[in-house]
C-alpha positions as a Markdown table, in Angstrom:
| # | Residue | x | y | z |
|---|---|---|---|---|
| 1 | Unk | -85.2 | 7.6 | 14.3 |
| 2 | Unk | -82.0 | 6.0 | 15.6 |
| 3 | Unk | -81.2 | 2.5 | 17.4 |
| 4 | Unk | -78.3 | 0.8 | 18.5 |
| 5 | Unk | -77.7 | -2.7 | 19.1 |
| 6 | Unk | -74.9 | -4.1 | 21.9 |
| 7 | Unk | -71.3 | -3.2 | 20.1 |
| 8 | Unk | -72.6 | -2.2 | 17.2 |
| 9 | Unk | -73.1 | 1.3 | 15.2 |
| 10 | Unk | -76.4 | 3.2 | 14.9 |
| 11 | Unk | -78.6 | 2.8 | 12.2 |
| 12 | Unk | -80.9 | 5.4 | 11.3 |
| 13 | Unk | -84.4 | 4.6 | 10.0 |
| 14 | Unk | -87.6 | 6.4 | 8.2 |
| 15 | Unk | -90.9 | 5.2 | 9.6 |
| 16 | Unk | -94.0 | 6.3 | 7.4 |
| 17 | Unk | -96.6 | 7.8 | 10.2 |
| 18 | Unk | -99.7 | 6.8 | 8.4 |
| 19 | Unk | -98.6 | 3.1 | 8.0 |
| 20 | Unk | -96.4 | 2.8 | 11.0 |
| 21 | Unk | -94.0 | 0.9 | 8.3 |
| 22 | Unk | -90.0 | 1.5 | 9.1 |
| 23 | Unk | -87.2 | 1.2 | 6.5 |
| 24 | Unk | -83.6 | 1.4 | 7.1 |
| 25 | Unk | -82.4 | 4.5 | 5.7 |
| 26 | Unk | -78.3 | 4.7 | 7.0 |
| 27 | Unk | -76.9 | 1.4 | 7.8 |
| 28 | Unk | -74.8 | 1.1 | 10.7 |
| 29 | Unk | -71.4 | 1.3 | 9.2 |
| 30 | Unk | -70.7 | 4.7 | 11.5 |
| 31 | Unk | -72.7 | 6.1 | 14.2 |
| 32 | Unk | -75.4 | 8.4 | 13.3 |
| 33 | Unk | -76.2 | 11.4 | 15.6 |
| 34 | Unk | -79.0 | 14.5 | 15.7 |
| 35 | Unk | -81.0 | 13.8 | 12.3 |
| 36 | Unk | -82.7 | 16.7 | 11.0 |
| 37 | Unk | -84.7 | 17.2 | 8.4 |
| 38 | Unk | -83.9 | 19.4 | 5.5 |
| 39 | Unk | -86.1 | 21.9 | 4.1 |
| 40 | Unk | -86.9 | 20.1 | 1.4 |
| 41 | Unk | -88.3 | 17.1 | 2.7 |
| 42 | Unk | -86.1 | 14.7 | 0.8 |
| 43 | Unk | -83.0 | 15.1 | 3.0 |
| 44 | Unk | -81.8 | 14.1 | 6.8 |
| 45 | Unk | -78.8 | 15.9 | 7.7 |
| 46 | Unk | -77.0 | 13.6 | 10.3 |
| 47 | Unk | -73.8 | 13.8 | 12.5 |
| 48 | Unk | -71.5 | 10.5 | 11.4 |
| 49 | Unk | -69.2 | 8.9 | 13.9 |
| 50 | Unk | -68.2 | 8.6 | 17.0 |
| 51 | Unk | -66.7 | 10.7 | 19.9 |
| 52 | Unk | -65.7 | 14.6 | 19.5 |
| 53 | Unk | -64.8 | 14.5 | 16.2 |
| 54 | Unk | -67.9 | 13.9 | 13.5 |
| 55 | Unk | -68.6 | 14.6 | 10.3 |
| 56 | Unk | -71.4 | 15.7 | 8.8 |
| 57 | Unk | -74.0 | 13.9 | 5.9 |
| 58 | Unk | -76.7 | 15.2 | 3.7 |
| 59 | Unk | -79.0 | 11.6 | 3.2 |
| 60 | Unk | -81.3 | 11.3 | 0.6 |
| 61 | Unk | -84.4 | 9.4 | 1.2 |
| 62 | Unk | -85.0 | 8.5 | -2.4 |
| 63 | Unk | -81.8 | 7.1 | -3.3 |
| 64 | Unk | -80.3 | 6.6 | 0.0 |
| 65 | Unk | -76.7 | 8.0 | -1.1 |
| 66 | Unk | -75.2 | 10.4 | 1.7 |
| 67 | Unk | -73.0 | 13.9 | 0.4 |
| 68 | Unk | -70.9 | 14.8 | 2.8 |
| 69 | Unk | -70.9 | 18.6 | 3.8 |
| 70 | Unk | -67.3 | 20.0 | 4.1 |
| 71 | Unk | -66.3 | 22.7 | 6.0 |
| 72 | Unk | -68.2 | 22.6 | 9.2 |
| 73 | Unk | -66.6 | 22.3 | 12.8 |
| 74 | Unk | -66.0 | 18.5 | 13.6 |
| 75 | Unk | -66.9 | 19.1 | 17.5 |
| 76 | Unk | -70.6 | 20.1 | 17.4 |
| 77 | Unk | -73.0 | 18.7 | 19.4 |
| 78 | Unk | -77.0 | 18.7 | 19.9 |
| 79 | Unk | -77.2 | 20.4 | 16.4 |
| 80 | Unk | -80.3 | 22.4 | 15.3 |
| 81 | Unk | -81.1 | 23.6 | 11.6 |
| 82 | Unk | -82.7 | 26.6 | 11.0 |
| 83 | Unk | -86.1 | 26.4 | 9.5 |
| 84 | Unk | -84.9 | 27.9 | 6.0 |
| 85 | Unk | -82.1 | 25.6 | 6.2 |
| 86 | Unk | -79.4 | 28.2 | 5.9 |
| 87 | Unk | -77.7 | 27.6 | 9.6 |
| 88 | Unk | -77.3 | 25.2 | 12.0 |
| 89 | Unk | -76.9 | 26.0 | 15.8 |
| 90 | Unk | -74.6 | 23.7 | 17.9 |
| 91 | Unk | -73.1 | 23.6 | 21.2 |
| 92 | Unk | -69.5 | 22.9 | 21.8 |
| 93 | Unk | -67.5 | 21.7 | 25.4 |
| 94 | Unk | -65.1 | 24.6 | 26.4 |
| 95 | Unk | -61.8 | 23.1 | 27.0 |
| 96 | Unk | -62.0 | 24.5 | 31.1 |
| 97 | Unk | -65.5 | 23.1 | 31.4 |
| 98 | Unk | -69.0 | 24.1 | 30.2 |
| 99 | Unk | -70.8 | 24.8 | 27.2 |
| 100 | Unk | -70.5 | 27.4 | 24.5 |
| 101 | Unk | -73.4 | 28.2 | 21.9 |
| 102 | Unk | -72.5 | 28.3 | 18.0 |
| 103 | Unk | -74.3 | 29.2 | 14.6 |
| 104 | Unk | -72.1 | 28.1 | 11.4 |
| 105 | Unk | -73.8 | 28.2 | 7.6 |
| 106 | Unk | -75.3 | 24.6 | 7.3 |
| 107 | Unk | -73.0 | 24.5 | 3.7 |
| 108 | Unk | -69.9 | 25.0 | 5.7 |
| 109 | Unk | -68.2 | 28.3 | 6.6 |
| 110 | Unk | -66.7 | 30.8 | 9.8 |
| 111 | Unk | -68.9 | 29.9 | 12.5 |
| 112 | Unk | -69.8 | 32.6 | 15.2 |
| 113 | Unk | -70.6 | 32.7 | 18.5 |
| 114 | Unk | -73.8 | 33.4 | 20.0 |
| 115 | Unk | -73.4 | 33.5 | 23.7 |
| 116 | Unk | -70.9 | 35.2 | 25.6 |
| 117 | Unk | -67.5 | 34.0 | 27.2 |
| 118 | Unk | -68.6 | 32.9 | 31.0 |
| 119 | Unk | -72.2 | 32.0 | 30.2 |
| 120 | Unk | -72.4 | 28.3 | 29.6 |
| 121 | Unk | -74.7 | 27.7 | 27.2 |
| 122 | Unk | -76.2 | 25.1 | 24.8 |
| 123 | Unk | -79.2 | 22.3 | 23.5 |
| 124 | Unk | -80.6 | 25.2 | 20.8 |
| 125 | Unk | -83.9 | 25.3 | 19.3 |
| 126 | Unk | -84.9 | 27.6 | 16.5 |
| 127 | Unk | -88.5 | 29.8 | 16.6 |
| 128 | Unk | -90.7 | 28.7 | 13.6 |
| 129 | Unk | -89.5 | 31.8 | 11.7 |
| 130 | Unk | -85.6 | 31.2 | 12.5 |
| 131 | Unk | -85.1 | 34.8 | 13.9 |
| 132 | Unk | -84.6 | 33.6 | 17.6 |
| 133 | Unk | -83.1 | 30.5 | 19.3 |
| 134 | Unk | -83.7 | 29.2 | 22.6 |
| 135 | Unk | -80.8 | 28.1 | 24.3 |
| 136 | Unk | -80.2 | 26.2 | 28.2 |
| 137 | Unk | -77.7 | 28.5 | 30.5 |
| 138 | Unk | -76.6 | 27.1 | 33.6 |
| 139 | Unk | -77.3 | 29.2 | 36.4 |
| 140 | Unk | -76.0 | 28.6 | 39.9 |
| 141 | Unk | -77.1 | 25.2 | 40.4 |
| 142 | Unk | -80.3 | 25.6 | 37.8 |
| 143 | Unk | -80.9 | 25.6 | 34.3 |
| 144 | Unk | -82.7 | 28.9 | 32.5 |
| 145 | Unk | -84.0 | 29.6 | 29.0 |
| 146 | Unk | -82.9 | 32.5 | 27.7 |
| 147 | Unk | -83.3 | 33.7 | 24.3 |
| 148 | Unk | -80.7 | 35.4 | 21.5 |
| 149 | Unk | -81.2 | 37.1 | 18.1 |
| 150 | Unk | -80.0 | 34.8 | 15.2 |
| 151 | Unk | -77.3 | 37.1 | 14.6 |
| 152 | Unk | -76.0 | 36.7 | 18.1 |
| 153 | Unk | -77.5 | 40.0 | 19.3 |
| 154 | Unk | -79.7 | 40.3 | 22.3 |
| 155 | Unk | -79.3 | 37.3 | 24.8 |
| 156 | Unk | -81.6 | 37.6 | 26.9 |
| 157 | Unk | -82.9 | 35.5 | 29.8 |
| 158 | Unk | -86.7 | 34.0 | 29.9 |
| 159 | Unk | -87.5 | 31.8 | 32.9 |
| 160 | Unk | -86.3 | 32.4 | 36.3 |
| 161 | Unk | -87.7 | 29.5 | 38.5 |
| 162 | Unk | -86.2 | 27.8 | 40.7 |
| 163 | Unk | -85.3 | 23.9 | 38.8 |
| 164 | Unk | -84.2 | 22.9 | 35.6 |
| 165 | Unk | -85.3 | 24.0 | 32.3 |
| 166 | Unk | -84.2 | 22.1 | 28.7 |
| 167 | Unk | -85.8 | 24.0 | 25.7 |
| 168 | Unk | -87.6 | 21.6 | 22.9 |
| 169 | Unk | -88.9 | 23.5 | 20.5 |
| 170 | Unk | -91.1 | 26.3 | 20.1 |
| 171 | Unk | -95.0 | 26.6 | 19.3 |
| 172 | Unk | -96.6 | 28.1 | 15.9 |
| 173 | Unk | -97.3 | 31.3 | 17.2 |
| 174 | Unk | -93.6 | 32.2 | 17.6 |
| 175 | Unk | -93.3 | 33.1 | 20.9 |
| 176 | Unk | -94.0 | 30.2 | 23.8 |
| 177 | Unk | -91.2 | 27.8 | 24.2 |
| 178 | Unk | -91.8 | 24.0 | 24.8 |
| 179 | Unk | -89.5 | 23.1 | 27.6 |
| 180 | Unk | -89.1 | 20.0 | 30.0 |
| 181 | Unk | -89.0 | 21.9 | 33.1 |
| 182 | Unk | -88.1 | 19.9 | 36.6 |
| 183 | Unk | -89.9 | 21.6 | 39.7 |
| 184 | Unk | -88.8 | 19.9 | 43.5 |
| 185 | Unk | -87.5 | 16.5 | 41.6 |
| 186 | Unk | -91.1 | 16.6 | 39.3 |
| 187 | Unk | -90.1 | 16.6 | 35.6 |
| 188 | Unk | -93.8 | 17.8 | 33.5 |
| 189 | Unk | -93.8 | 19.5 | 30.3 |
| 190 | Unk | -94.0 | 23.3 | 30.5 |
| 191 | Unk | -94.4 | 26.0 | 27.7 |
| 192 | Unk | -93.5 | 30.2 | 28.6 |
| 193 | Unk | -93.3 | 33.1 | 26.2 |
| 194 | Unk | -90.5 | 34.2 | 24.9 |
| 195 | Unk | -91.9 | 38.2 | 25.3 |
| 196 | Unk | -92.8 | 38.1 | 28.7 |
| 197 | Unk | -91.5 | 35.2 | 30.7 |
| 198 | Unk | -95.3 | 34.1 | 31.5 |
């Protein structure tokens, strides 16, 4: 987890769940952003520093050394890692306004797009078996989930509701979506099925 002090960069921290014990695992030197963990269980990746231009870090929890990974887009924000750890799914500001949803190998590479031009759409989150991502599109004053193929194929919408709705994450059965879903100024927690909108 992440906190910031007055003036100061964020640190990141590892807290053991069984113990409730917390050690500092990235000093604030620069300003940490969207940890995830790697596959393997021994690695965070993190966004370092500040404003539109980051880079990204591998950190080790053992040794507490960070590798930076070279070759990925500075400008990414709210990024996701696919569960095999392959690809990471990002959001990036279009320069006339709105968002635009990415996928670029997590080693570095050519990202590509996974929305189309017009749609603004970002905050992914991968299904348990990384074929699908769940993505926020603004939609004439609302928010919608709608769904796209890892590849980019198939974008497709989900909820239709009237209010907002922010994708979280997405349940072990691989199809209902964990979304905080606002209904006549209400936030609650809400869940709907990828397959058939229910």
């Amino acid at each position: 987890f992440l906190s910031w002090r007055p003036g100061s960069p964020s640190d990141l921290w590892l807290m053991n769940m069984q113990t409730q014990a917390s050690a500092l695992l990235a000093p604030g030197k620069d300003d940490q952003f969207f940890p995830t963990w790697m596959p393997d269980n021994r690695r965070v990746l993190t966004a370092i520093g500040r404003g539109p231009v980051r880079r990204m870090g591998r950190i080790d929890i053992d040794t507490r050394q960070t590798e930076e990974v070279k070759g990925l887009p500075s400008e990414m924000a709210n990024m996701a890692l696919s569960p095999d750890g392959r690809d990471l799914a990002y959001h990036v500001t279009n320069p006339g306004g709105g968002l635009a949803a990415w996928r670029v190998p997590a080693t570095g590479g050519a990202p590509s797009r996974l929305t189309p031009a017009g749609r603004s759409a970002g905050d992914p989150a991968w299904s348990p078996d990384g074929q699908l991502i769940a993505l926020e599109v603004d939609d004439e004053g609302t928010t919608q989930i709608w769904v796209v193929n890892r590849d980019g194929s198939n974008f497709r919408r989900v909820t239709s509701s009237v209010g907002q709705h922010w994708p979280h994450s997405w349940a072990p059965d691989n199809d209902r979506i964990v979304f905080a879903g606002e209904r006549k100024g209400v936030w609650n927690l809400w869940t709907v099925s990828a397959s058939t909108g229910q």
